[in-house]
C-alpha positions in Angstrom: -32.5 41.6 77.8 -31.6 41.8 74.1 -28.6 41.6 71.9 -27.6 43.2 69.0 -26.0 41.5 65.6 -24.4 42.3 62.6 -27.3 45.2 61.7 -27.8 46.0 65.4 -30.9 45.3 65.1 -32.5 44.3 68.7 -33.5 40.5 68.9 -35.1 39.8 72.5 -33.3 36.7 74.3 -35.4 34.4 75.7 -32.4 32.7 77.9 -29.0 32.1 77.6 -25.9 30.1 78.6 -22.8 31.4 79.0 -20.0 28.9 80.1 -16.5 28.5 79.1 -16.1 28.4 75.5 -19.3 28.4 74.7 -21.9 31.6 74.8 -25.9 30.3 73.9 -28.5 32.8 72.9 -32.0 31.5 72.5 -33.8 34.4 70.8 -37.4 35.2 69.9 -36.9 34.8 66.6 -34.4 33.8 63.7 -31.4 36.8 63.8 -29.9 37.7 60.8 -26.3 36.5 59.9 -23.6 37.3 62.5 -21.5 40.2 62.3 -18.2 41.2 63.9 -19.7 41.3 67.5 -22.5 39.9 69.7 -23.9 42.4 72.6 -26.0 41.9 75.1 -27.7 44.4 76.7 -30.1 45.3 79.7 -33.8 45.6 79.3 -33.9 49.1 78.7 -31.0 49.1 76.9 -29.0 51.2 79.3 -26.5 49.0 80.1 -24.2 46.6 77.9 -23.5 43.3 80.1 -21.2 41.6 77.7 -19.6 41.5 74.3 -18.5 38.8 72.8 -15.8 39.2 69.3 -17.0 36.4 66.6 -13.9 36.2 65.8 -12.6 35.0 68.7 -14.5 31.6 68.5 -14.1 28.3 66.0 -17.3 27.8 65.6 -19.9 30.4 65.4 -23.1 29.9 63.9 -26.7 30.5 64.0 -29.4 27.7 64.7 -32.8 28.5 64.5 -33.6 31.0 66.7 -30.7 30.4 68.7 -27.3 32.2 68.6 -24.4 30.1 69.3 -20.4 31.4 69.6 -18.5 27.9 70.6 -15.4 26.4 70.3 -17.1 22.8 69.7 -19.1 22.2 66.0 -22.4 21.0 65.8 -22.7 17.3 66.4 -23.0 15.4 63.2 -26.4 13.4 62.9 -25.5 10.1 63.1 -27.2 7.0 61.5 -29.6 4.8 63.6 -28.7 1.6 64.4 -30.6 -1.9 63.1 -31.8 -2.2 66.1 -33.1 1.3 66.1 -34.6 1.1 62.8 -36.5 -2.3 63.5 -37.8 -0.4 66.2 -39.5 2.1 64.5 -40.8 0.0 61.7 -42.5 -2.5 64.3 -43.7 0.9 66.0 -45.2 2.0 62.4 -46.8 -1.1 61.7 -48.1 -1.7 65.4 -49.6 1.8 65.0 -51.1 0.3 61.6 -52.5 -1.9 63.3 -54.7 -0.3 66.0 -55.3 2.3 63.8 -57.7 -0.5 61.7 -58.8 -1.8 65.0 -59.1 0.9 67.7 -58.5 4.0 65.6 -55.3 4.6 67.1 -56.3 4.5 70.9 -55.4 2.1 73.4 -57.9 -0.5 73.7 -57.5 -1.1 77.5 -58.5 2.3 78.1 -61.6 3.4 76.1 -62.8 0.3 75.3 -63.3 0.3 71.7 -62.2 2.5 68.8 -63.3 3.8 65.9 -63.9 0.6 63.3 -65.4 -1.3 66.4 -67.2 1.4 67.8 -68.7 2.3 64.1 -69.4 -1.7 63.7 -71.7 -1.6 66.7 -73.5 1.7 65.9 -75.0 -0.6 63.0 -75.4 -3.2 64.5 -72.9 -5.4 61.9 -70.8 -6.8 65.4 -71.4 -10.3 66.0 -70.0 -12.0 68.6 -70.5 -16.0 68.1 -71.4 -18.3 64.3 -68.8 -17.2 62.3 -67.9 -18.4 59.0 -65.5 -18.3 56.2 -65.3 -14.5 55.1 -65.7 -12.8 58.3 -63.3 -10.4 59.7 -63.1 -11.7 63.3 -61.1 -9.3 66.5 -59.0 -10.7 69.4 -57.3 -10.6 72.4 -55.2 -12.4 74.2 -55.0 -11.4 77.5 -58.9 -12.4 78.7 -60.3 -9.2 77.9 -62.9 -8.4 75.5 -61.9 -5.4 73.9 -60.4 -6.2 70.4 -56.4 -5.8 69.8 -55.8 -7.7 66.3 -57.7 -8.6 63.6 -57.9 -11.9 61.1 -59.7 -13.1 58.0 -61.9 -16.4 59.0 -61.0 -19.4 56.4 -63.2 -22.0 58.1 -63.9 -22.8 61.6 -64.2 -26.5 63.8 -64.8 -27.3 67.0 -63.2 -25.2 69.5 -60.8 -24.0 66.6 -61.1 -20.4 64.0 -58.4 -20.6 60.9 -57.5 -17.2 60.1 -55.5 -15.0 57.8 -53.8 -12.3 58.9 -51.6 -9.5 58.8 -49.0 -8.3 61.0 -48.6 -11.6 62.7 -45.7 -13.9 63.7 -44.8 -16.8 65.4 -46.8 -16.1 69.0 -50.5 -14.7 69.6 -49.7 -11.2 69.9 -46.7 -11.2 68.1 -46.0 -8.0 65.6 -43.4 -9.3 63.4 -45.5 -8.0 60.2 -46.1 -10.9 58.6 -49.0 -12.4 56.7 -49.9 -16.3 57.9 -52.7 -19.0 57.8 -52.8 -19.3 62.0 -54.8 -21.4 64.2 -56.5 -20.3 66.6 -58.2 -21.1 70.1 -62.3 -19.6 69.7 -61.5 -18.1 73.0 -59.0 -15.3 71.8 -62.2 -14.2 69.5 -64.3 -11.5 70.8 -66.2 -10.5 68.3 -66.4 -10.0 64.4 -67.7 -8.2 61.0 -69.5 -9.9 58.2 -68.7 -8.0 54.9 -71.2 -7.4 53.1 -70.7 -7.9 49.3 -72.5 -6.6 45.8 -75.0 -8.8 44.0 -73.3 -11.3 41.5 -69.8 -10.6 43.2 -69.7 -14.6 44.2 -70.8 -16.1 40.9 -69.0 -13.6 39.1 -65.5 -15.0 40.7 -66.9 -18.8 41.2 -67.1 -18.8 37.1 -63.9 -17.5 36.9 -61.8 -19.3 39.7 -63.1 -22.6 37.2 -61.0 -21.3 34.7 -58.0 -19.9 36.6 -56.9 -20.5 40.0 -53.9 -18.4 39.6 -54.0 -14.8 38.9 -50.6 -14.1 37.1 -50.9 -10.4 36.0 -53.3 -7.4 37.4 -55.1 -8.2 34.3 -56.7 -12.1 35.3 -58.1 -10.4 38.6 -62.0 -11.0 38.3 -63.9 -7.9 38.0 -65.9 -8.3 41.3 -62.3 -7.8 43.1 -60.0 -5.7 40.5 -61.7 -2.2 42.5 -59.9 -3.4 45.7 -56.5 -5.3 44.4 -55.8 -2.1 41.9 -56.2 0.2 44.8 -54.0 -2.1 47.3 -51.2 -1.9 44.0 -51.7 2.1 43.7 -51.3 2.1 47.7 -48.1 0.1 47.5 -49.7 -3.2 49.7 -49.8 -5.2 46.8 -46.4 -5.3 45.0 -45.2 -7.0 41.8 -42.2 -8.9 40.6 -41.2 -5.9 38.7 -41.4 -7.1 35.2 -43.3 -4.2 33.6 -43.9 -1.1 36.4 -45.6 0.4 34.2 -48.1 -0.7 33.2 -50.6 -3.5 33.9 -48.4 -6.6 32.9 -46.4 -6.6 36.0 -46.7 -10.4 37.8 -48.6 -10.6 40.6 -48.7 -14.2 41.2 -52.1 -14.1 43.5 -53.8 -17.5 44.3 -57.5 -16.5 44.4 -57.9 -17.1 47.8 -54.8 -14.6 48.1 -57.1 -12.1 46.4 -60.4 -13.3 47.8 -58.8 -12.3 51.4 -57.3 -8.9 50.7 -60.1 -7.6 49.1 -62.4 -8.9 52.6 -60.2 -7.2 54.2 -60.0 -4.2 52.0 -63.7 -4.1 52.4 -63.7 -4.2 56.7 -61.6 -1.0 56.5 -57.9 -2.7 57.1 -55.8 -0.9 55.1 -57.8 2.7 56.0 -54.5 4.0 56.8 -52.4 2.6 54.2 -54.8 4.2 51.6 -54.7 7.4 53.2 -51.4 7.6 53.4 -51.0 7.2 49.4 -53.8 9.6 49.2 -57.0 7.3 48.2 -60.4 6.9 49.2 -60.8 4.7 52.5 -63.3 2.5 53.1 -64.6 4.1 56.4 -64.3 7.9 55.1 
């Protein structure tokens, strides 16, 4: 079937509903603007099954592809709710998330994704000795396929002291915070260890001696200005707002602030994040 509009020029329908007060016409592609009449016709054209007058409707109007002659508007979009909203934001930064870890994929199901997988290809996973600086994976439901991530400070008996991202007040939580946690060594299942350009560490040792502290974008030690510039440009790293414009904006970092963003940085965390503001990733 096909119905003719203003120009009578022959749009195919696709299907159609036709109940009291309202006539719908989904066409195979976008008609023209209505005119005084809408036809529709048989196949061959031979026949005319129905004509509807414009007129005789409130609210006429094309959408799309579709034709529609009601009595009803167009519901207005309405705005979503808190709730709704913290919904989608815990559902962007959970996806944020796995897309560091497990490229996106659901652990449970292929095992490992695409920083773990490209870890283990190079033989960089370790699974036992960490120390302060490695990136370290967990779970928290026995397995061993990796679900979050962390930043070893130091590690005793029994006991790893992590940063991390994305993090609240239970194991798995994914409140998108950033904390110092403590955890049990048997949520660890396995972990990175960075590795980082000659002269980096006694290039930021001889500096952290002077300044402890790094107020403006302009006190970040050279071995980790690459990483914290690029976090700023990505829109990780915020200011106070002092001076957007250029390089005198406060930061307020401590150095071991800086020291674990740019470990992180350098295991691929903020891939997507850098992506996303069109930048280089770590794991191109």
């Amino acid at each position: 079937m096909y119905i003719t509009t203003k120009t009578n020029r022959h749009h195919t329908v696709v299907s159609q509903s036709i109940g009291p007060g309202e006539v719908r016409y989904i066409l195979d592609e976008a008609p023209e603007e209505l005119g005084a009449t809408v036809s529709l016709y048989t196949a061959d054209g031979g026949q005319c099954l129905r004509t509807d007058t414009v007129a005789d409707y409130l609210h006429p109007r094309i959408v799309g592809n579709a034709v529609i002659l009601s009595n009803t508007p167009e519901a207005a979009p309405t705005s979503p709710t808190a709730a709704e909203i913290k919904e989608e934001r815990s559902t962007a930064i959970k996806a944020s998330c796995a897309e560091a870890i497990t490229g996106g994929f659901d652990a449970d199901v292929l095992g490992r994704g695409s920083l773990h997988y490209t870890l283990t290809e190079k033989g960089l996973y370790i699974t036992g000795g960490y120390r302060s600086g490695d990136l370290v994976f967990m779970n928290f439901s026995g397995k061993n396929t990796p679900v979050h991530i962390g930043i070893v400070e130091s590690v005793a008996a029994g006991t790893i002291i992590t940063i991390e991202g994305n993090t609240g007040s239970g194991n798995d939580a994914n409140d998108g915070q950033v904390q110092r946690r403590h955890r049990e060594l048997k949520y660890v299942v396995g972990g990175y260890r960075p590795q980082y350009e000659e002269g980096t560490e006694m290039a930021v040792k001889t500096q952290v001696i002077q300044q402890t502290i790094y107020e403006y974008l302009t006190d970040i030690p050279t071995g980790f200005k690459k990483e914290i510039t690029a976090l700023m440009n990505a829109g990780v790293l915020k200011g106070d707002g002092s001076d957007p414009d250029s390089s005198g904006d406060r930061i307020n970092l401590t150095h071991d602030q800086a020291r674990s963003f740019v470990i992180e940085y350098r295991g691929g965390a903020f891939d997507r994040a850098l992506l996303a503001a069109g930048l280089t990733p770590v794991f191109a």
